[in-house]
matplotlib code that plots the C-alpha trace (Angstrom):
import matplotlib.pyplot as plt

x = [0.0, 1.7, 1.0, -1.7, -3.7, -3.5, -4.5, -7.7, -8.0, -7.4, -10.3, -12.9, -13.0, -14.9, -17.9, -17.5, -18.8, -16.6, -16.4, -14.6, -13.3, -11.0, -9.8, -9.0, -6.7, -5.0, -4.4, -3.0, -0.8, 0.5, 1.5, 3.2, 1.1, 0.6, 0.4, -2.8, -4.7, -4.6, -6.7, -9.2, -8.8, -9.6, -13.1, -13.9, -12.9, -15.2, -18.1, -18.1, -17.1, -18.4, -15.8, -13.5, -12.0, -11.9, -9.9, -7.5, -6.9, -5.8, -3.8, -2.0, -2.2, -0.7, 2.3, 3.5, 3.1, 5.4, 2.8, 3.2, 0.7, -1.6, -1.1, -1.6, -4.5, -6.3, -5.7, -6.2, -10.3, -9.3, -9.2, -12.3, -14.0, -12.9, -11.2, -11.0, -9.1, -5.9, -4.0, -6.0, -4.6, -1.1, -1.0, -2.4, 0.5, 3.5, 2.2, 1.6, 5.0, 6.3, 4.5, 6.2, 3.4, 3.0, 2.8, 3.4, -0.3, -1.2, 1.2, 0.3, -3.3, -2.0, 0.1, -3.0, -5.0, -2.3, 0.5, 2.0, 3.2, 6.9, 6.4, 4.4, 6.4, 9.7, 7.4, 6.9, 10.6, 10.9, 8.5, 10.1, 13.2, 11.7, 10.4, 13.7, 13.4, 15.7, 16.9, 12.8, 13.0, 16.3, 14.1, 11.4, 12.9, 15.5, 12.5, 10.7, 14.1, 14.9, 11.8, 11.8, 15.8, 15.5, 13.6, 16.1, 14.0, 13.8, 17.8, 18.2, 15.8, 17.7, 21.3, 19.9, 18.8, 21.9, 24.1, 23.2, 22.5, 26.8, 25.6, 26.6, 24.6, 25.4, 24.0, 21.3, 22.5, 25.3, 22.8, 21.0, 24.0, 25.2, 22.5, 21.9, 25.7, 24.0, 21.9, 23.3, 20.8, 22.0, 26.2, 25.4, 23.8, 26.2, 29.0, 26.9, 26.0, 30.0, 30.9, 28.0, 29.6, 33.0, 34.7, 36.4, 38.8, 36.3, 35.0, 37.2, 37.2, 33.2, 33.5, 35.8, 33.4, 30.9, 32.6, 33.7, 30.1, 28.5, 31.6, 32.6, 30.0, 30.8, 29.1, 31.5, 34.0, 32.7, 32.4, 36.1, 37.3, 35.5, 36.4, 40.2, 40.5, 39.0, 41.5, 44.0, 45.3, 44.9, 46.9, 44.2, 41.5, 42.5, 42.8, 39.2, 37.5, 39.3, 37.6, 34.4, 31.5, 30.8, 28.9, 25.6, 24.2, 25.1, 25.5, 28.4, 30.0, 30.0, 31.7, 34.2, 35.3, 35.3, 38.2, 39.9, 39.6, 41.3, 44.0, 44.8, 43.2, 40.8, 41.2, 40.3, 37.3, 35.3, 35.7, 33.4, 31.3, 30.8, 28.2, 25.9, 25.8, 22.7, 20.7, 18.4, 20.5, 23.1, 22.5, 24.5, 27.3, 27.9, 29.6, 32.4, 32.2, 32.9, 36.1, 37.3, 36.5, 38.4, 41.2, 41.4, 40.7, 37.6, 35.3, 32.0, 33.2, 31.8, 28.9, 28.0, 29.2, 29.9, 32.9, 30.2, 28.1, 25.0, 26.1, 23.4, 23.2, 20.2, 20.1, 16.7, 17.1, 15.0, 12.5, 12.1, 9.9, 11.8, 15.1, 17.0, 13.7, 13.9, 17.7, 16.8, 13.6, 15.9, 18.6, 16.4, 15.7, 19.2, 18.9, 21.2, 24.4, 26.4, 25.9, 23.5, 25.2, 26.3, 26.4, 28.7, 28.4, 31.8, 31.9, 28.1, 24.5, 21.8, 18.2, 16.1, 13.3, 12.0, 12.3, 10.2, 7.1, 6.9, 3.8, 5.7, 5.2, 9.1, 9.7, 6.4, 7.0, 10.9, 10.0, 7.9, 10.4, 13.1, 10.4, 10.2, 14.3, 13.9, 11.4, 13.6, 16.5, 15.1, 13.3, 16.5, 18.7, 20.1, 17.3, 16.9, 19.9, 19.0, 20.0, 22.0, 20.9, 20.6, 19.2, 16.1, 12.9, 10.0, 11.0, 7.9, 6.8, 9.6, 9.1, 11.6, 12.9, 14.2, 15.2, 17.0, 19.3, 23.2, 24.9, 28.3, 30.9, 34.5, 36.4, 33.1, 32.9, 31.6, 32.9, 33.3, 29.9, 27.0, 23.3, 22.2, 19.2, 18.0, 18.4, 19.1, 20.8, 21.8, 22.8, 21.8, 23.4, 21.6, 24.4, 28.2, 31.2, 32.3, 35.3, 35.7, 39.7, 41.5, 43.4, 46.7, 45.4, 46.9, 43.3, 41.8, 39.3, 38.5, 34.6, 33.9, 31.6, 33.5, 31.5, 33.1, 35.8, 36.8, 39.8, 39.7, 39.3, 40.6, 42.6, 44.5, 41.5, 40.7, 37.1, 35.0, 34.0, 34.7, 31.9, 32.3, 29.1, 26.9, 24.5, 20.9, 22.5, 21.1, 23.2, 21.6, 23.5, 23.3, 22.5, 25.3, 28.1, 30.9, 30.2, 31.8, 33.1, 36.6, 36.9, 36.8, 38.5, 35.8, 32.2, 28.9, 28.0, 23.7, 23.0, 19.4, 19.7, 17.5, 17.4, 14.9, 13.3, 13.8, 10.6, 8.9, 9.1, 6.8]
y = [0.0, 3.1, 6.8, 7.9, 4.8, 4.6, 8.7, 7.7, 4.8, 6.7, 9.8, 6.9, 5.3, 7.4, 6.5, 2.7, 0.1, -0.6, -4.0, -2.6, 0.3, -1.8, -4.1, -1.0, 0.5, -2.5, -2.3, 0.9, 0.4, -2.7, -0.7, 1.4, 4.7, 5.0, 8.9, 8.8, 6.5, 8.2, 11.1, 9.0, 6.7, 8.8, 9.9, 6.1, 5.7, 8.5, 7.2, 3.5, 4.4, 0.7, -1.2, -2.2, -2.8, 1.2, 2.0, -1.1, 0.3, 3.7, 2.3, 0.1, 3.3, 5.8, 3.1, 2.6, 6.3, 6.9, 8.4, 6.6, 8.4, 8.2, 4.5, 4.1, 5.6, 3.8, 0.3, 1.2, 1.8, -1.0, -2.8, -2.2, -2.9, -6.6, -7.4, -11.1, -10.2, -11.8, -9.4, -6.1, -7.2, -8.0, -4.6, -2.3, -4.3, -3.0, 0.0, 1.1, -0.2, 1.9, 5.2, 4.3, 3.3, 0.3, -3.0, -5.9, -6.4, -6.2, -8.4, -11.3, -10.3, -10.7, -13.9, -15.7, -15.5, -16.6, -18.8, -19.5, -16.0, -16.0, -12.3, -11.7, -13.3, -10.9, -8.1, -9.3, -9.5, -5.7, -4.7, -6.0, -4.6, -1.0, -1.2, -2.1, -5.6, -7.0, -10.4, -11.0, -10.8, -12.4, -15.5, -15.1, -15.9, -18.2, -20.4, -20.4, -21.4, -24.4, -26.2, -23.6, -24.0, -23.4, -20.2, -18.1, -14.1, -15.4, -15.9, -12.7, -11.0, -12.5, -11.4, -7.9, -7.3, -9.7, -7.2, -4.2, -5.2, -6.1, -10.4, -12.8, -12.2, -15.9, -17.8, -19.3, -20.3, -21.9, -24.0, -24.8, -25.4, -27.6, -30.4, -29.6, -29.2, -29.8, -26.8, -24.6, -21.8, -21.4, -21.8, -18.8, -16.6, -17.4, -16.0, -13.4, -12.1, -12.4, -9.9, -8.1, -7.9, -6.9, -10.2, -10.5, -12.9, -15.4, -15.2, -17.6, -20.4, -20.1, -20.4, -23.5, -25.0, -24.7, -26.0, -29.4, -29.8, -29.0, -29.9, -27.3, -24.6, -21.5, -19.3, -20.4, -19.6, -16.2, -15.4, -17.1, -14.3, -11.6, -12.4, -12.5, -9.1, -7.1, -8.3, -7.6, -11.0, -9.7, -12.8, -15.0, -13.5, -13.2, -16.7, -17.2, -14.6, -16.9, -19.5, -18.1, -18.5, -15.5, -12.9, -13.5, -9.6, -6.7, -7.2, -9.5, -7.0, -4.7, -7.4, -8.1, -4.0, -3.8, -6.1, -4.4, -0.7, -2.2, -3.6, -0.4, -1.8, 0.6, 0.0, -4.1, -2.6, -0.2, -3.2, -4.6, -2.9, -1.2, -4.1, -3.9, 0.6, 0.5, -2.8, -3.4, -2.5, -0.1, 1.8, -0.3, 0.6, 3.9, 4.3, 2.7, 3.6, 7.3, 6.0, 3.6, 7.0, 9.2, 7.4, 7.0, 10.7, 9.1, 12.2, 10.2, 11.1, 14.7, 13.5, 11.4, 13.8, 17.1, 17.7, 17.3, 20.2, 18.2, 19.1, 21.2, 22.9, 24.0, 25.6, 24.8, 25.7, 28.7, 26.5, 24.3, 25.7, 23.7, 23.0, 22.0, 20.0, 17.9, 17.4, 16.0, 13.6, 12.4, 11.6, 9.5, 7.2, 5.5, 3.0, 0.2, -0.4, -1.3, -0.1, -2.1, -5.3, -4.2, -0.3, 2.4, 3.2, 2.8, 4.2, 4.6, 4.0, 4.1, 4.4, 1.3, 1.2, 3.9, 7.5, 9.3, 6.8, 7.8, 9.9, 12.6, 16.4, 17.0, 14.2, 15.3, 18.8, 17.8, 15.8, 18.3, 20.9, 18.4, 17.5, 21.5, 21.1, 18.1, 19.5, 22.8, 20.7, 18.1, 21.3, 23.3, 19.8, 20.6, 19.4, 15.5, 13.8, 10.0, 7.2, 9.4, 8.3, 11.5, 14.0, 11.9, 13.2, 13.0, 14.2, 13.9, 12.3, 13.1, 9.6, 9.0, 5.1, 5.4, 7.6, 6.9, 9.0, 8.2, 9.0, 9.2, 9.5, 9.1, 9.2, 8.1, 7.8, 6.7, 4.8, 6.0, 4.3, 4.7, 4.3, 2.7, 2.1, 5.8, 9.0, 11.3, 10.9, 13.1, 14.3, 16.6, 17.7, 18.1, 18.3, 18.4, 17.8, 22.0, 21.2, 18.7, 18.3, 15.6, 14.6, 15.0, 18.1, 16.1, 16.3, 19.6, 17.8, 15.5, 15.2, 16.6, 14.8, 13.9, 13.7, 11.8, 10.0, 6.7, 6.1, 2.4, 1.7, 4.9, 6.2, 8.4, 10.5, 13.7, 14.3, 16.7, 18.7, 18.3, 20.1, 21.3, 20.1, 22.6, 22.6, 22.9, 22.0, 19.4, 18.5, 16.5, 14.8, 11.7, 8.5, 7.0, 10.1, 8.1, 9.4, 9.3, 11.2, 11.9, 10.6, 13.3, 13.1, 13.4, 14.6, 13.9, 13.8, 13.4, 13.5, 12.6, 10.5, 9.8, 8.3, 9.7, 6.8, 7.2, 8.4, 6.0, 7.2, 5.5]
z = [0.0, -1.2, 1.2, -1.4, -0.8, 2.7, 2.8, 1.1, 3.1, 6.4, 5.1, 4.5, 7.9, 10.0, 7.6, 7.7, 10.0, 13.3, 11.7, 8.6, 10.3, 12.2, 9.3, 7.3, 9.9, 10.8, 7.0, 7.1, 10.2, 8.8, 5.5, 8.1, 8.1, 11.9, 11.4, 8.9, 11.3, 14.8, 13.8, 12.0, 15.2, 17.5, 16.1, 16.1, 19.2, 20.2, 18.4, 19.5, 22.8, 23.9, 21.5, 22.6, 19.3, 18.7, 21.9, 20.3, 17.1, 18.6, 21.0, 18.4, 16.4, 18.9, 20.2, 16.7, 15.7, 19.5, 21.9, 24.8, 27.0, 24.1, 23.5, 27.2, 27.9, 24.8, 26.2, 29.5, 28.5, 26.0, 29.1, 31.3, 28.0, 27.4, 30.8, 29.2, 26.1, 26.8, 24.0, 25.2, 28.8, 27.0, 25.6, 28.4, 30.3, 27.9, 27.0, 31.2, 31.6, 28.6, 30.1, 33.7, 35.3, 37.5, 35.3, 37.3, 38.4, 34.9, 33.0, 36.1, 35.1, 31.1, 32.0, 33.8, 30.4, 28.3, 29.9, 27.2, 25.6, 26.2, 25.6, 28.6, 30.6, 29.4, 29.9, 33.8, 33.8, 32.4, 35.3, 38.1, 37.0, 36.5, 40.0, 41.4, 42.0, 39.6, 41.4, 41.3, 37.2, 37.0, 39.2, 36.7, 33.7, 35.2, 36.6, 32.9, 31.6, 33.5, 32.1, 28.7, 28.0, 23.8, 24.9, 23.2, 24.0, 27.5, 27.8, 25.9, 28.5, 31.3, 29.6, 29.8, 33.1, 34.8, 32.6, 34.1, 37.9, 37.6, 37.5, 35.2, 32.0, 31.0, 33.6, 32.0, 28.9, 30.0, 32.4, 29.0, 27.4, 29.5, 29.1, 25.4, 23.9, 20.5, 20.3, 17.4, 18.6, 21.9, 20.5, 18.7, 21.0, 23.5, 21.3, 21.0, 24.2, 24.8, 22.3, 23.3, 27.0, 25.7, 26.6, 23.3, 25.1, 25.8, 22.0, 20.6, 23.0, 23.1, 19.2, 19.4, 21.7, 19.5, 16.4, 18.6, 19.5, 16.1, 14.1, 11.1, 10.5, 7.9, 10.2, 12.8, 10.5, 9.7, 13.1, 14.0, 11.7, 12.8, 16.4, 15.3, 13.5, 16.9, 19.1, 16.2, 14.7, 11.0, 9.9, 11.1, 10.2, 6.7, 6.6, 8.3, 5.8, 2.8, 3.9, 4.8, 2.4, 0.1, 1.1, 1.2, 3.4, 3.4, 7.3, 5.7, 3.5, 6.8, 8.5, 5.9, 5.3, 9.2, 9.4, 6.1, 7.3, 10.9, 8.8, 7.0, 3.6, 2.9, -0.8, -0.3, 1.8, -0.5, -3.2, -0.6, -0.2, -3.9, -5.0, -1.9, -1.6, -4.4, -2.7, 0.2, 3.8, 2.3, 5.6, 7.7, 4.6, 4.4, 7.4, 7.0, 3.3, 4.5, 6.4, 3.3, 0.8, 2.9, 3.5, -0.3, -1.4, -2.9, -3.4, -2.7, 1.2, 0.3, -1.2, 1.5, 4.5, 3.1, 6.0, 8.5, 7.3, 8.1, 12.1, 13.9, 17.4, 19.3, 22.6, 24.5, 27.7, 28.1, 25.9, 29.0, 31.6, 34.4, 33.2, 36.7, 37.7, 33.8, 35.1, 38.7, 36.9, 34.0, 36.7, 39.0, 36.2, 36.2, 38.3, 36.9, 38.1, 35.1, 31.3, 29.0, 26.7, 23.0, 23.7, 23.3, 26.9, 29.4, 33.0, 33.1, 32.8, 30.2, 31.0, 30.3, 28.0, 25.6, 27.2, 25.2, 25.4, 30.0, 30.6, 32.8, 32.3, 31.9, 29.5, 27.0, 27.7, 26.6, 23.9, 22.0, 22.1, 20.4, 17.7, 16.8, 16.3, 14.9, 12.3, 11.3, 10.9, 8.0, 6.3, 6.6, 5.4, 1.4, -0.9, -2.2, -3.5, -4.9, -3.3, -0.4, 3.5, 5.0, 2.1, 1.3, -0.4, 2.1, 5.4, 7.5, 10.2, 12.2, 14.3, 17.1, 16.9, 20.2, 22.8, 26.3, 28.5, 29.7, 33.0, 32.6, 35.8, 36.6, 33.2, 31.5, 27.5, 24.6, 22.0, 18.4, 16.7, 14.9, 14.3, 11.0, 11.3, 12.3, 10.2, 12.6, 15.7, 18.4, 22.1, 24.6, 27.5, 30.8, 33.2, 32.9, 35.3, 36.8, 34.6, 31.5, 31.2, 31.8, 35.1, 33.5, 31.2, 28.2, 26.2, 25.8, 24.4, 27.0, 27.5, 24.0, 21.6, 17.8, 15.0, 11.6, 14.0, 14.2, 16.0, 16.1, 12.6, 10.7, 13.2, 11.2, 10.1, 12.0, 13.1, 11.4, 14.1, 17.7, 19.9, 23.2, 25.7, 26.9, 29.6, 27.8, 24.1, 21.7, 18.8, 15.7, 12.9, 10.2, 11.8, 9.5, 10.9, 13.2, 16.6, 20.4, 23.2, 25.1, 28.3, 31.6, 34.5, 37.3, 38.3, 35.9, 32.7, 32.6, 28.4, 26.4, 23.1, 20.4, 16.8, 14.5, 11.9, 8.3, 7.0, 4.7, 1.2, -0.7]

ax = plt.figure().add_subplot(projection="3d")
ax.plot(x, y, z, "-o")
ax.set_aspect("equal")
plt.show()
């Protein structure tokens, strides 16, 4: 279904039946139009005030088009309406939990109607945790898994929240593994989850443990070589990729010019990637196709960057009625102990969950003032340019894919990385350290954010810019720009994150 279709589709629904209503916009959200249906949902929702199926489409509506308080509200009436609707129950569960609002109750009251649901049972997890009592999801899930031990979300689940309570985030797979050395599934997401964790020296012996278990895999292989270029035995891992099966993804290709761009071949690595930059995932490309192009003098770099022109700074703070109270709300919600598995987080925490979906005044009132940036950056972005990830044609709905915050202390940092999958990205600073140098004063830089950096792969290539933080700033940039911070010597560091989606341009 292409945007004209679903506009149509979306303008005739107030005058259909609730039976058709409802099919239509599940139609359209499927086609991924959440936008067109929420005002069309709403008036349904107001004429068949006793359907429960009306309060469900504008609940699905509003979640996938990001209002949490929205989405929230919708299923809670959702609720009272068909109190024995195991996926209305499911859904008032997540989304309550999603607002920050007290879930438990309601996923036990979701999980008594459908044992089953795996996901239910996650969400539980997610509960507990959010209301502090994290050894009580860690015994959920660890309970389903000793009878449940394929249940691959579940170990995931556990992985997370043992991560960032400082416990073992392997516990349970390794329990599984134990009496099911066989299982490819769990082999993998093992290796996984230890790469994810940083243990890069325990990635090899967990991938030999595998392979005398299983016996010679190519994915083994593949991940044997990728495992041996980051902790820098470039011989090996040559002779891995040789040996590897071609490549089949573009996650492959990204793989593949990883370990060439570490080995100072950035020549071997836009070879690559050249066949996969006009197919299906060239996103996850095009960052390190700016470092292999830059490297070689390759003037697509300024077609693709433009020497970080695409860099934007916005100063909010007198936008926000209550700035220092935002700061001290924002700051109370980091209550891990340890940063999150497979982020660019070190020294720190990372809120849990997706910030901009919590019904609190600060975080709305926050929220709508970085959509307003948000919307004068795309319309002030250089017009359309085919096939390039940042300059695309439609621009609108500016849709957040994610948002959290990140409390850095004590030589905190992030690593240089990106985020693919978004379009825009960005950072805001809500509180900073009295100074940002470093203990030795050998970085003047130290606790500045780098934008078009990369110092493990390309480290000879400068940054594009290198911004000093700024209480009350928000900085926005490409999704696909190489990103990070220097490490500070002492005191706080209290930032909001978000990726925008990439509109849908059909």
């Amino acid at each position: 279904m292409h945007r004209t279709q679903a506009e149509r589709l979306a303008a005739e629904l107030p005058s259909q039946s609730a039976d058709n209503a409802f099919r239509s916009g599940l139609a359209i959200l499927n086609a991924g139009f959440p936008e067109l249906l929420v005002p069309p949902a709403r008036l349904l929702a107001d004429r068949h005030a006793a359907d429960p199926r009306m309060m469900q489409l504008l609940g699905l509506a509003a979640r996938a088009d990001r209002d949490g308080p929205l989405a929230y509200r919708a299923f809670a009436k959702a609720a009272r309406l068909a109190p024995r609707d195991a996926l209305i129950a499911h859904s008032h569960a997540r989304t309550a939990l999603e607002a920050g609002k007290p879930s438990i109750d309601l996923f036990r009251t979701a999980r008594a109607m459908a044992p089953a649901d795996g996901t239910i049972l996650q969400g539980l997890a997610a509960a507990l945790y959010a209301e502090g009592r994290a050894g009580d999801a860690l015994q959920v899930l660890a309970d389903a898994l000793g009878t449940s031990a394929l249940w691959l979300e579940g170990h995931r689940s556990f992985a997370h929240i043992a991560g960032q309570t400082g416990q073992d985030p392997l516990g349970t797979i390794e329990r599984a593994l134990g009496g099911l050395p066989r299982q490819a599934d769990l082999h993998r997401l093992r290796i996984a989850i230890l790469q994810e964790a940083r243990r890069l020296d325990e990635v090899l012996p967990a991938i030999d443990a595998a392979t005398s278990s299983l016996g010679e895999q190519p994915w083994l292989v593949t991940l044997a070589a990728h495992a041996s270029s980051e902790i820098g035995d470039f011989e090996e891992a040559d002779r891995l990729f040789d040996a590897s099966p071609d490549i089949a993804t573009a996650g492959d290709a990204a793989m593949l010019a990883r370990h060439q761009l570490r080995a100072d071949r950035p020549d071997e690595a836009a070879t690559t990637m050249e066949p996969w930059l006009q197919r299906d995932g060239r996103e996850t490309l095009f960052p390190y196709a700016s470092l292999a192009w830059r490297l070689l003098g390759d003037p697509r770099s300024e077609w693709l960057d433009r020497d970080g022109a695409f860099v934007r700074q916005f100063d909010i703070v007198e936008r926000i009625d209550d700035f220092p109270a935002l700061v001290a709300h924002i700051r109370s919600l980091h209550v891990a102990r340890a940063a999150p598995l497979d982020q660019s987080v070190r020294h720190g925490t990372q809120t849990d969950g997706d910030l901009f979906l919590r019904d609190e005044v600060p975080i709305q009132a926050l929220r709508k003032v970085i959509l307003e940036c948000v919307a004068q950056y795309a319309a002030e972005l250089p017009e359309a340019v085919q096939g390039h990830p940042t300059l695309i044609e439609r621009r609108i709905p500016a849709r957040m894919a994610g948002s959290w915050s990140v409390r850095l202390k004590g030589a905190g940092y992030h690593t240089d990385h990106i985020h693919s999958q978004g379009w825009i990205s960005s950072a805001l600073y809500l509180a900073l350290p009295d100074t940002m140098g470093s203990s030795d004063g050998s970085d003047p830089h130290a606790g500045w954010l780098t934008l078009g950096e990369c110092r493990e792969l390309a480290p000879s290539l400068a940054p594009y810019r290198k911004i000093e933080p700024k209480i009350g700033q928000l900085v926005l940039f490409p999704s696909t720009m190489w990103h990070g911070t220097r490490p500070f010597s002492a005191g706080e560091r209290l930032t909001v994150a978000f990726d925008i989606a990439r509109p849908k341009q059909d």
